[in-house]
PyMOL commands that place a pseudoatom at each C-alpha (Angstrom):
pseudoatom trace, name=CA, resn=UNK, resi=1, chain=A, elem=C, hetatm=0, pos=[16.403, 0.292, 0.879]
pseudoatom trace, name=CA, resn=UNK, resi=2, chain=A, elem=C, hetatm=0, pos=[15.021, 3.717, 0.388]
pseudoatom trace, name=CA, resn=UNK, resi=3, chain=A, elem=C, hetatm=0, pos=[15.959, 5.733, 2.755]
pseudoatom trace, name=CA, resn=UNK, resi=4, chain=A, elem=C, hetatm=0, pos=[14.574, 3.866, 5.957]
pseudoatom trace, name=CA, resn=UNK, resi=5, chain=A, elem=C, hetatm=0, pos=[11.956, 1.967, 3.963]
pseudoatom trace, name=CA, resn=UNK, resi=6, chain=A, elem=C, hetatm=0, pos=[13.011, -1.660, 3.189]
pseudoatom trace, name=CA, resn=UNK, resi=7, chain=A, elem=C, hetatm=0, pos=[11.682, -2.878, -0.433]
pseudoatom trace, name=CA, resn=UNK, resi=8, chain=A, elem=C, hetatm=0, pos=[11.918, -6.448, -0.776]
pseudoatom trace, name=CA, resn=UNK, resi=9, chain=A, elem=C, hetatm=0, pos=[11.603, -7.958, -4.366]
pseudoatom trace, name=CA, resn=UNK, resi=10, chain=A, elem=C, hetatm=0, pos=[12.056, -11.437, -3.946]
pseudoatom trace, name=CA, resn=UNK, resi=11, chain=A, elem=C, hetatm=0, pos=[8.541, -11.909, -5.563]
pseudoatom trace, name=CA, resn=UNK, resi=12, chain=A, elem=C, hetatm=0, pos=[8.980, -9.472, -8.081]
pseudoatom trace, name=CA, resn=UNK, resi=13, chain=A, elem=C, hetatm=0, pos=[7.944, -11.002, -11.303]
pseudoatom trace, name=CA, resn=UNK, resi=14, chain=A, elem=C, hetatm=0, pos=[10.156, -9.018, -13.324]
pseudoatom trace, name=CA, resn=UNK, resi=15, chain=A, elem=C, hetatm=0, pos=[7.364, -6.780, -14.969]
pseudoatom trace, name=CA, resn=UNK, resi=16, chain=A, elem=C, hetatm=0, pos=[5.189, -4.588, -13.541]
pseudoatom trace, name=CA, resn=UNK, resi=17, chain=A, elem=C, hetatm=0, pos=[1.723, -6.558, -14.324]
pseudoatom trace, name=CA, resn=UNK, resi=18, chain=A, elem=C, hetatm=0, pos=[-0.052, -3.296, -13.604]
pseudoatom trace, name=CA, resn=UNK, resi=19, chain=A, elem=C, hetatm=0, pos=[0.345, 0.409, -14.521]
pseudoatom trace, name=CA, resn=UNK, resi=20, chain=A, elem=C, hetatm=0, pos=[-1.270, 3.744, -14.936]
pseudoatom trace, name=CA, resn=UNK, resi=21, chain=A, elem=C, hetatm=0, pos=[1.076, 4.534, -17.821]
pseudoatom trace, name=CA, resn=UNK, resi=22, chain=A, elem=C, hetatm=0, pos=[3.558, 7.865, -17.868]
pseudoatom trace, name=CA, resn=UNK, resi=23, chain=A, elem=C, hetatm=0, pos=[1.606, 9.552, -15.088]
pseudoatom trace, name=CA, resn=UNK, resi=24, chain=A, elem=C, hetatm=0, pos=[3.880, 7.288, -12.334]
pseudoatom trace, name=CA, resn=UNK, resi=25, chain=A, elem=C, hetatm=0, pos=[7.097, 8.498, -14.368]
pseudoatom trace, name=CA, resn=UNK, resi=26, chain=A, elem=C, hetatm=0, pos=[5.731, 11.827, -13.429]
pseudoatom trace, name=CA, resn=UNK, resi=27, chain=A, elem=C, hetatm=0, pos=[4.567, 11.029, -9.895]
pseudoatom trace, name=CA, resn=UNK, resi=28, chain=A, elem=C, hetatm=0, pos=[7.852, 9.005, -9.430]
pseudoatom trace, name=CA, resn=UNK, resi=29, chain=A, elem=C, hetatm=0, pos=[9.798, 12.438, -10.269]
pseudoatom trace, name=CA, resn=UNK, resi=30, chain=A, elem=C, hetatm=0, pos=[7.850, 14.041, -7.453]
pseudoatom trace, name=CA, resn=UNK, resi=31, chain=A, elem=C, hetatm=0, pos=[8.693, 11.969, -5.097]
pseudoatom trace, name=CA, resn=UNK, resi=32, chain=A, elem=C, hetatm=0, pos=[11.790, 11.730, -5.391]
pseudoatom trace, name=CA, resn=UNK, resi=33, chain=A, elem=C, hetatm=0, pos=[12.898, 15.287, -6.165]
pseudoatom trace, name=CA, resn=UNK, resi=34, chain=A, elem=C, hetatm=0, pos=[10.341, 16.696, -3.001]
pseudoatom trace, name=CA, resn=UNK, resi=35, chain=A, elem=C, hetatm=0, pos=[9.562, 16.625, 0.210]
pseudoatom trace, name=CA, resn=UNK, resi=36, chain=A, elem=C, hetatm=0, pos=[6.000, 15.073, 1.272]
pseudoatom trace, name=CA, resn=UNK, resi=37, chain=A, elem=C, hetatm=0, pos=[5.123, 18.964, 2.611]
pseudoatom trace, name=CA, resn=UNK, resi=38, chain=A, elem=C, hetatm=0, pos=[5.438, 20.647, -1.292]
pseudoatom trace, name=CA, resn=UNK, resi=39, chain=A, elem=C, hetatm=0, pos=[2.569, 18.279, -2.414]
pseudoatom trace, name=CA, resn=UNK, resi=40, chain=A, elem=C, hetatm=0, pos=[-0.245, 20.936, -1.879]
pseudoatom trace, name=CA, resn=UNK, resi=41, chain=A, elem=C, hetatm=0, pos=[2.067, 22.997, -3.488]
pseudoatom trace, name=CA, resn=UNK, resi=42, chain=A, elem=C, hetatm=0, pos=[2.278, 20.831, -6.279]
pseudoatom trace, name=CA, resn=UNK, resi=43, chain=A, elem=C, hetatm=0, pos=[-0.592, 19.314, -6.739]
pseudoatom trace, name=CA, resn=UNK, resi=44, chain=A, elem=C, hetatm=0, pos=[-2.307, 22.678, -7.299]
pseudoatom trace, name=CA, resn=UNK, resi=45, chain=A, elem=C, hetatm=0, pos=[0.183, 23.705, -9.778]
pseudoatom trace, name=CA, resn=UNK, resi=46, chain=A, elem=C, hetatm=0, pos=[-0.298, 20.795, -11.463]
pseudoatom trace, name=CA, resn=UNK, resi=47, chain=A, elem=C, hetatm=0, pos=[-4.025, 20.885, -11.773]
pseudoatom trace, name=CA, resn=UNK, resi=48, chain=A, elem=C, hetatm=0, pos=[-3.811, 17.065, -12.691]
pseudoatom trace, name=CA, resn=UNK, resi=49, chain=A, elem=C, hetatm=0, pos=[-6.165, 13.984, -11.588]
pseudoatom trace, name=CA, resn=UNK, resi=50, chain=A, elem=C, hetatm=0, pos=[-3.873, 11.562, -11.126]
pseudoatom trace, name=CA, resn=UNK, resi=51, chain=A, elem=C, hetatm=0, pos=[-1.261, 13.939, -9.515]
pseudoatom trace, name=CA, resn=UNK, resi=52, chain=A, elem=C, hetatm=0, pos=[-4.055, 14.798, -6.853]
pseudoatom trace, name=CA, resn=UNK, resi=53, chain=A, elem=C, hetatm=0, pos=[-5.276, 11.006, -6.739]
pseudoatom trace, name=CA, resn=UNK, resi=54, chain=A, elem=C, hetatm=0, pos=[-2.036, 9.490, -5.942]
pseudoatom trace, name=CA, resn=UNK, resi=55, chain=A, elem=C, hetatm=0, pos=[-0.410, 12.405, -3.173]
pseudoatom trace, name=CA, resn=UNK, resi=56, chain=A, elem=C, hetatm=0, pos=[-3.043, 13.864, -1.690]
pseudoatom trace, name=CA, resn=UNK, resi=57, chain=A, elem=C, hetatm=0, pos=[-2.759, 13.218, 1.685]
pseudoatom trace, name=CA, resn=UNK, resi=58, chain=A, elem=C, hetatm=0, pos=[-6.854, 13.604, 2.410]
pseudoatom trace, name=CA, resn=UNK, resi=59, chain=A, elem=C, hetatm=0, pos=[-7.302, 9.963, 0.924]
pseudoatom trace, name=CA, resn=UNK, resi=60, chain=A, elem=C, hetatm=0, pos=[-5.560, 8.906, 4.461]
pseudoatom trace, name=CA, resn=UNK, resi=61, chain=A, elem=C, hetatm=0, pos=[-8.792, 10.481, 6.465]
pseudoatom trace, name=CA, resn=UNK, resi=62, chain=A, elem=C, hetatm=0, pos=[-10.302, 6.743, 5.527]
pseudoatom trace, name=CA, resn=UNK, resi=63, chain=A, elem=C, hetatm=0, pos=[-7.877, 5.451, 7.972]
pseudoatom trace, name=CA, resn=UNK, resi=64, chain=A, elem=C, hetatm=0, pos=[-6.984, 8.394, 10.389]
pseudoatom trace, name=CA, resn=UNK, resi=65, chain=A, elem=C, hetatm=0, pos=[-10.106, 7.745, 13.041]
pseudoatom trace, name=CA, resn=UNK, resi=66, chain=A, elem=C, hetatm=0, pos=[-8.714, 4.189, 13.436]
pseudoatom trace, name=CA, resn=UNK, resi=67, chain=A, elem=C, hetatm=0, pos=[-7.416, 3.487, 16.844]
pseudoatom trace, name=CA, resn=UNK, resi=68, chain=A, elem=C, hetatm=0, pos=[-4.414, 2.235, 16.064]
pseudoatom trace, name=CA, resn=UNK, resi=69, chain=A, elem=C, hetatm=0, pos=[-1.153, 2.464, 18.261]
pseudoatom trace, name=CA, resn=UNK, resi=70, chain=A, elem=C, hetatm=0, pos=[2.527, 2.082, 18.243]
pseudoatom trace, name=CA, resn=UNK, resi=71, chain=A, elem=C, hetatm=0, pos=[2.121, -1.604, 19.938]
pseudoatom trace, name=CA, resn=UNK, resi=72, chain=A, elem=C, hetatm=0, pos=[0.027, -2.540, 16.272]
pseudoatom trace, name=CA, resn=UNK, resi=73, chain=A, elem=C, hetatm=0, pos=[1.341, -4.362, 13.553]
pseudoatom trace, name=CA, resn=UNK, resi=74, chain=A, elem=C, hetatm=0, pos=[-0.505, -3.846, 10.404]
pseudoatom trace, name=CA, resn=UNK, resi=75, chain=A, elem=C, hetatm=0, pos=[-0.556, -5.565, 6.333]
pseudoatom trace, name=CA, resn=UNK, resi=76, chain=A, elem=C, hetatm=0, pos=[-1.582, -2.962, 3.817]
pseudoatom trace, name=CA, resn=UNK, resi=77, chain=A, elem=C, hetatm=0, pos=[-2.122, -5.412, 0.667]
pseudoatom trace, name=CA, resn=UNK, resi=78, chain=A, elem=C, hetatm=0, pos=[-2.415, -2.847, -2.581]
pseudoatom trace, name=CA, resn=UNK, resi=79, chain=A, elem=C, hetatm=0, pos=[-0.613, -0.072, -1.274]
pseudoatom trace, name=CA, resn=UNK, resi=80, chain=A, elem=C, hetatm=0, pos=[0.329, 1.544, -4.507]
pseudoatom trace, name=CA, resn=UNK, resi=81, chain=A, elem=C, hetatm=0, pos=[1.485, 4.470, -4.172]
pseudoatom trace, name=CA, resn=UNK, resi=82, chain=A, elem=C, hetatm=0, pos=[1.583, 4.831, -0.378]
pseudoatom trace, name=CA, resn=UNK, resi=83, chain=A, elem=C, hetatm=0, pos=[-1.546, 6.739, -0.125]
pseudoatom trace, name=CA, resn=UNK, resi=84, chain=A, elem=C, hetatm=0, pos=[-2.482, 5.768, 3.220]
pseudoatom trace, name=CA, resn=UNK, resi=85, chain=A, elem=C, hetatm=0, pos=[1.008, 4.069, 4.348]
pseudoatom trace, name=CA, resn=UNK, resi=86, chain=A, elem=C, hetatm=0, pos=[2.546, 7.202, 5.891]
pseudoatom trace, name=CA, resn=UNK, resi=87, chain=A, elem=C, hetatm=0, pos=[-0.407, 7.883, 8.117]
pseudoatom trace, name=CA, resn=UNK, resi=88, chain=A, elem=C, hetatm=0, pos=[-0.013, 3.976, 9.076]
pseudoatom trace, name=CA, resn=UNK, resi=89, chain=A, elem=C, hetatm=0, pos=[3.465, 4.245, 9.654]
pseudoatom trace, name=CA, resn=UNK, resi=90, chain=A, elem=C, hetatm=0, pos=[2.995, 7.482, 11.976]
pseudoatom trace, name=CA, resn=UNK, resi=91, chain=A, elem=C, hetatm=0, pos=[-0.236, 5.121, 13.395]
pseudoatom trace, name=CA, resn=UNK, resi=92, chain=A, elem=C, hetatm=0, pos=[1.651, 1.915, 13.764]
pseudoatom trace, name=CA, resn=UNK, resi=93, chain=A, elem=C, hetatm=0, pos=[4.792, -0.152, 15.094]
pseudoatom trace, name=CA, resn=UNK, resi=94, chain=A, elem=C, hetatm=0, pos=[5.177, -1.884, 12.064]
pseudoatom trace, name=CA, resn=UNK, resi=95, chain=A, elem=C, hetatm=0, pos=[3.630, -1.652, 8.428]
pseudoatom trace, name=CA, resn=UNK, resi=96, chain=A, elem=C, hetatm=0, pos=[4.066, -4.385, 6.071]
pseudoatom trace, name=CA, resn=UNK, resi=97, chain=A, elem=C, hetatm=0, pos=[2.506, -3.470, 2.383]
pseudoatom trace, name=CA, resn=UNK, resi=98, chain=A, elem=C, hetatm=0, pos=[2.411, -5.159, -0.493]
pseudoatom trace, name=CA, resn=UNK, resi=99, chain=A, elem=C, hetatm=0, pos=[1.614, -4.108, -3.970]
pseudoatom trace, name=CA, resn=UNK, resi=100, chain=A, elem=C, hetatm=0, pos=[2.339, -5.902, -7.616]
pseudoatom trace, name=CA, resn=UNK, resi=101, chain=A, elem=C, hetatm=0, pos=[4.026, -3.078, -9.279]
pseudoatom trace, name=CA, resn=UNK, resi=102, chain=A, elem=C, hetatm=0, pos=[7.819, -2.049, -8.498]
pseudoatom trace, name=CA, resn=UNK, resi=103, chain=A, elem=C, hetatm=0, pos=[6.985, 1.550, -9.969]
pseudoatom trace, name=CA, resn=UNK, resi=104, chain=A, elem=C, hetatm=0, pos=[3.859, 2.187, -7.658]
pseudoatom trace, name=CA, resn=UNK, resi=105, chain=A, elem=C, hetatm=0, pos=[6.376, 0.180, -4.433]
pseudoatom trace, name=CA, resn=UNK, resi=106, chain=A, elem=C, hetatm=0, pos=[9.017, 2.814, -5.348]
pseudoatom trace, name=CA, resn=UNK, resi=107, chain=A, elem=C, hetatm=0, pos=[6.868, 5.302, -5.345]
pseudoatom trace, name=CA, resn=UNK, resi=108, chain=A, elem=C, hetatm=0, pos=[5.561, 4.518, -2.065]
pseudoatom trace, name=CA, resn=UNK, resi=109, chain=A, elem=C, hetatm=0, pos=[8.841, 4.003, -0.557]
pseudoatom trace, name=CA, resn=UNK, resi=110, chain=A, elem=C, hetatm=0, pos=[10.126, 7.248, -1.626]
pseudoatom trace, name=CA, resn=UNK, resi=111, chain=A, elem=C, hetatm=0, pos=[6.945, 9.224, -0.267]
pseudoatom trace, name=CA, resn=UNK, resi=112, chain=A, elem=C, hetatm=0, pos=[7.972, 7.394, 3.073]
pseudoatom trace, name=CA, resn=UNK, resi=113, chain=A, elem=C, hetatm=0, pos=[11.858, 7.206, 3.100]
pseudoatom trace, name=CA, resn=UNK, resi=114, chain=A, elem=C, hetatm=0, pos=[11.619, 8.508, 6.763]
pseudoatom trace, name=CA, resn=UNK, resi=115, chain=A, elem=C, hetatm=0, pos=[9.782, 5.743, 8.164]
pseudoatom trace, name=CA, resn=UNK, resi=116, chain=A, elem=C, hetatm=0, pos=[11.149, 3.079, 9.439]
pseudoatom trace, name=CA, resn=UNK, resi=117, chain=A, elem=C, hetatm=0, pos=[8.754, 0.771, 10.351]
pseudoatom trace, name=CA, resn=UNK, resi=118, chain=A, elem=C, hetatm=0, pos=[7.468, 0.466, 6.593]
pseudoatom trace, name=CA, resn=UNK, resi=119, chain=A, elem=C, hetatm=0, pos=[8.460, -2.899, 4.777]
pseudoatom trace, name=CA, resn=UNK, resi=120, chain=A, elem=C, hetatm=0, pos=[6.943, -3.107, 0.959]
pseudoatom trace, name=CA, resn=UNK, resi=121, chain=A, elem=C, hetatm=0, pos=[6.948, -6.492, -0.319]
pseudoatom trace, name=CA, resn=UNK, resi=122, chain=A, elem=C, hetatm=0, pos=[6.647, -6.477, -4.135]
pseudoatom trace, name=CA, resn=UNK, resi=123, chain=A, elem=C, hetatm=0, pos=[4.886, -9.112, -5.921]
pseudoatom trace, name=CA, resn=UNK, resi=124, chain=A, elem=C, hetatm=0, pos=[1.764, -11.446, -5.993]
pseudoatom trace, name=CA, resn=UNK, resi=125, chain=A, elem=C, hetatm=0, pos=[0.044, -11.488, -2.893]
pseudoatom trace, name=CA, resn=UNK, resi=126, chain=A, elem=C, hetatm=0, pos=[-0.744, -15.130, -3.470]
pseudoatom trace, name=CA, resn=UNK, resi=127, chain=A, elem=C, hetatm=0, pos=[3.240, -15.636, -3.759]
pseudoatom trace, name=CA, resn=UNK, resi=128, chain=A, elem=C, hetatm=0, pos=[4.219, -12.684, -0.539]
pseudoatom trace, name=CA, resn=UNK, resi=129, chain=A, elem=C, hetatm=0, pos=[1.706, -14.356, 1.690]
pseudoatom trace, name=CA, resn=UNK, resi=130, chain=A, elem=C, hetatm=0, pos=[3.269, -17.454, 2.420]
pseudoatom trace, name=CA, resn=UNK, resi=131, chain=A, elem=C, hetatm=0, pos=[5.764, -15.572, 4.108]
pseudoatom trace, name=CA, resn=UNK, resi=132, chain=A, elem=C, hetatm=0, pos=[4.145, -13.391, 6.262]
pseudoatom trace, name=CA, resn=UNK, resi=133, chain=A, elem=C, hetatm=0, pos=[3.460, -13.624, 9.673]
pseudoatom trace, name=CA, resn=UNK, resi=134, chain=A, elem=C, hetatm=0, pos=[0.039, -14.344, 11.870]
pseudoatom trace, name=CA, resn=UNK, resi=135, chain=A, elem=C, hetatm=0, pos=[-0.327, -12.098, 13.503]
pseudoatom trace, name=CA, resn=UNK, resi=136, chain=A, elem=C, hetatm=0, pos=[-1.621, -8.807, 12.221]
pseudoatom trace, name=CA, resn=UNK, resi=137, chain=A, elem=C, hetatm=0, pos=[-3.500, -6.089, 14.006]
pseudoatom trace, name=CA, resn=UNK, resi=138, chain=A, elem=C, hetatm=0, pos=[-5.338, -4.981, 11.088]
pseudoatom trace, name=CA, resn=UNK, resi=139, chain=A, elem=C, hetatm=0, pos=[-5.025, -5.978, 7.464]
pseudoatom trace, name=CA, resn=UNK, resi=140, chain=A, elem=C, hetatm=0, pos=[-5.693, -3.052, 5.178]
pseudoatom trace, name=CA, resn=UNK, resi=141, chain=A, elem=C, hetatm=0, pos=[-7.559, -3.819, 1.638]
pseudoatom trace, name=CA, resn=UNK, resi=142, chain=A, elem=C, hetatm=0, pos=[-8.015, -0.170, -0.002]
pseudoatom trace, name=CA, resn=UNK, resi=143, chain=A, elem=C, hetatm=0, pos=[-9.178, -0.409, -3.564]
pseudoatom trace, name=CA, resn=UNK, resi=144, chain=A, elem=C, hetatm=0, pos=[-8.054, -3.715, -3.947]
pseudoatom trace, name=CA, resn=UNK, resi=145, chain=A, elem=C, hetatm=0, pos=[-10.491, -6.393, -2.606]
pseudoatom trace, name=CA, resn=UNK, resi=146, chain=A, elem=C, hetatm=0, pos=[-12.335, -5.545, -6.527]
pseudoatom trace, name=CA, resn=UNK, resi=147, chain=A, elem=C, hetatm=0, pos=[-9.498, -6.692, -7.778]
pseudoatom trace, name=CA, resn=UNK, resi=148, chain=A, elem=C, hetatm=0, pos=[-9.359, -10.428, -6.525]
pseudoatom trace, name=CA, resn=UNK, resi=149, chain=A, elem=C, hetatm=0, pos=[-10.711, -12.187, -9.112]
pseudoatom trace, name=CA, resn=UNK, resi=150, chain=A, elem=C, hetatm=0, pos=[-7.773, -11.230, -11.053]
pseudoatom trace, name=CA, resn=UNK, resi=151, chain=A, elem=C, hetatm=0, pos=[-4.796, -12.311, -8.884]
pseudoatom trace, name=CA, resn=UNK, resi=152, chain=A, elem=C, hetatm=0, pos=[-6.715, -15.421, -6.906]
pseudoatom trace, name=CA, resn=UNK, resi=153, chain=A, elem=C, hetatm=0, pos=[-7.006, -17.698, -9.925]
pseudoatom trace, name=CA, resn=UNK, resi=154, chain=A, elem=C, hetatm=0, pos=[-9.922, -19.717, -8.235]
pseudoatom trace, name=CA, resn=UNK, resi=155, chain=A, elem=C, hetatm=0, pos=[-13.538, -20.248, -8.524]
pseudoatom trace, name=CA, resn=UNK, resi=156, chain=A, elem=C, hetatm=0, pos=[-14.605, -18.691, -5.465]
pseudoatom trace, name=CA, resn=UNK, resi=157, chain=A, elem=C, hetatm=0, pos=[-11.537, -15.300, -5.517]
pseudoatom trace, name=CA, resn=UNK, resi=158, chain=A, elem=C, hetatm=0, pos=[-13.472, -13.063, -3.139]
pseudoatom trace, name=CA, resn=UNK, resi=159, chain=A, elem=C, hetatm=0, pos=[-14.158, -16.137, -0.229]
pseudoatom trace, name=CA, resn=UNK, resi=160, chain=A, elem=C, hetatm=0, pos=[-10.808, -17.407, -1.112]
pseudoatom trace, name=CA, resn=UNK, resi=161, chain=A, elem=C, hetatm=0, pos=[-8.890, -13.972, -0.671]
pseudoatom trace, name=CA, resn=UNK, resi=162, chain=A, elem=C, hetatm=0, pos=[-10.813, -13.311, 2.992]
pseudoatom trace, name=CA, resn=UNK, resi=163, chain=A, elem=C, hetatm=0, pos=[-9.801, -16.647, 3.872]
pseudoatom trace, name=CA, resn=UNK, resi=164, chain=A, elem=C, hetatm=0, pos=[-6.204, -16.311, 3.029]
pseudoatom trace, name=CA, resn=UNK, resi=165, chain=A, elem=C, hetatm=0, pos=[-5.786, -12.828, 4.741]
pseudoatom trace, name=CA, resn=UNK, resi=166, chain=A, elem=C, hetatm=0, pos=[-8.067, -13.579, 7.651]
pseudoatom trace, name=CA, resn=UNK, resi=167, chain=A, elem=C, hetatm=0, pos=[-5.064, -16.517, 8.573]
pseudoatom trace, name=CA, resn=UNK, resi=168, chain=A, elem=C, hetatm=0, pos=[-2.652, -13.232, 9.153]
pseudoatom trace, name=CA, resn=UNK, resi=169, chain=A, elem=C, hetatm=0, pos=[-4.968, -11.674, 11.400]
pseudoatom trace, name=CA, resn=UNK, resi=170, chain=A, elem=C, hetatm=0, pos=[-4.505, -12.127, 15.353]
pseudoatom trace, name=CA, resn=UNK, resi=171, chain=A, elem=C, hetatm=0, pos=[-7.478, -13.189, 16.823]
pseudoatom trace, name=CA, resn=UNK, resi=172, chain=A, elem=C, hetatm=0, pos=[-8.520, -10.211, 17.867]
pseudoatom trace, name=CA, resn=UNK, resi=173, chain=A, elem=C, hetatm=0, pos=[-7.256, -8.688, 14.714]
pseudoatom trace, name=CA, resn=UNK, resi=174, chain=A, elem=C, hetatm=0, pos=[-9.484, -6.605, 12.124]
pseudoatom trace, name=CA, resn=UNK, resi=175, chain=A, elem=C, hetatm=0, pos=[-10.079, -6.122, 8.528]
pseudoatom trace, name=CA, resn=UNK, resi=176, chain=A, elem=C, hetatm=0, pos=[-10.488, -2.603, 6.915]
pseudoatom trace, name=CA, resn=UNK, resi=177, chain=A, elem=C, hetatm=0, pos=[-11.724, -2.747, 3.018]
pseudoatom trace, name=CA, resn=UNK, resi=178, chain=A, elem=C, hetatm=0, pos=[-13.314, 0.100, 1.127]
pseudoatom trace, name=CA, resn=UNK, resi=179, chain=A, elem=C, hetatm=0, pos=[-13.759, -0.107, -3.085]
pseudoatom trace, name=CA, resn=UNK, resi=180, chain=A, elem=C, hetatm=0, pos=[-14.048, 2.158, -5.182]
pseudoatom trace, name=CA, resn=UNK, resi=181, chain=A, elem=C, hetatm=0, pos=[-17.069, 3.618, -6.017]
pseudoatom trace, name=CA, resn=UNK, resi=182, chain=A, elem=C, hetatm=0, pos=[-17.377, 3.714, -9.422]
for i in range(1, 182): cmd.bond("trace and resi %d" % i, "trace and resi %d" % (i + 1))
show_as sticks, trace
zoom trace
């Protein structure tokens, strides 16, 4: 645990298999040595990319005009640095995330030590999946459905990937994905 967040690396491959380099050192140190209200504060002193990438809290307006309530459950797979995870965790009963880096999962969990309705799995998705539940509100893909092809090991990654996640929806359930633009 940090702080009320629960980090489970049970799938953890023992490396991260992804990383932006020394900047999450850096963001890391933020996050652990501040409170989520001095990131203005310190993203402006920064003046950095990265810095303002990863904490800036306007990348949650993507999510914010959901309706979403406490009685939701929600999968955020590619949650990274917790980006959008605090505004689902003030949003939602429960958020489950998933990312494969345990820098990026630390990260997030420290940005979001107070909630406590924020499990991070860390690991594969193909390998966390198995053991996750059917019955999501909404399943979150945030700059991460690009990324399939690279994790899904198939022929068809894209079709494959919707299939998989669309099995941990409820019925009823919806799917929010926005890529980058590059």
């Amino acid at each position: 645990k940090i702080g009320k967040v629960t980090l489970d690396k049970k799938f953890y491959p023992g490396k991260d298999l992804y990383s932006d380099g020394v900047i999450e050192d850096e963001i890391l140190t933020i996050v652990k040595n501040n409170e989520v209200s001095a990131f203005d504060r310190i993203i402006e002193e920064k003046a950095n990319w990265p810095v303002l990438y990863h904490l800036s809290e306007k990348r949650a307006n993507i999510i914010e005009w959901l309706p979403i309530d406490k009685s939701m459950k929600v999968l955020e797979v590619g949650s990274g640095m917790g980006a959008i995870t605090g505004t689902l965790a003030k949003k939602a009963g429960s958020v489950t995330c998933n990312d494969l880096s345990l820098k990026r999962s630390t990260i997030n969990a420290f940005r979001n030590k107070d909630a406590d309705n924020v499990l991070i799995h860390v690991g594969n998705f193909k390998d966390v999946e198995k053991t996750l539940p059917n019955d999501f509100d909404y399943i979150f893909l945030i700059g991460v459905f690009e990324y399939a092809q690279g994790y899904m090991g198939s022929d068809t990654p894209y079709e494959d990937f919707l299939t998989i996640l669309k099995a941990h929806l409820k019925p009823e359930g919806r799917m929010v994905i926005a890529i980058e633009n590059l």
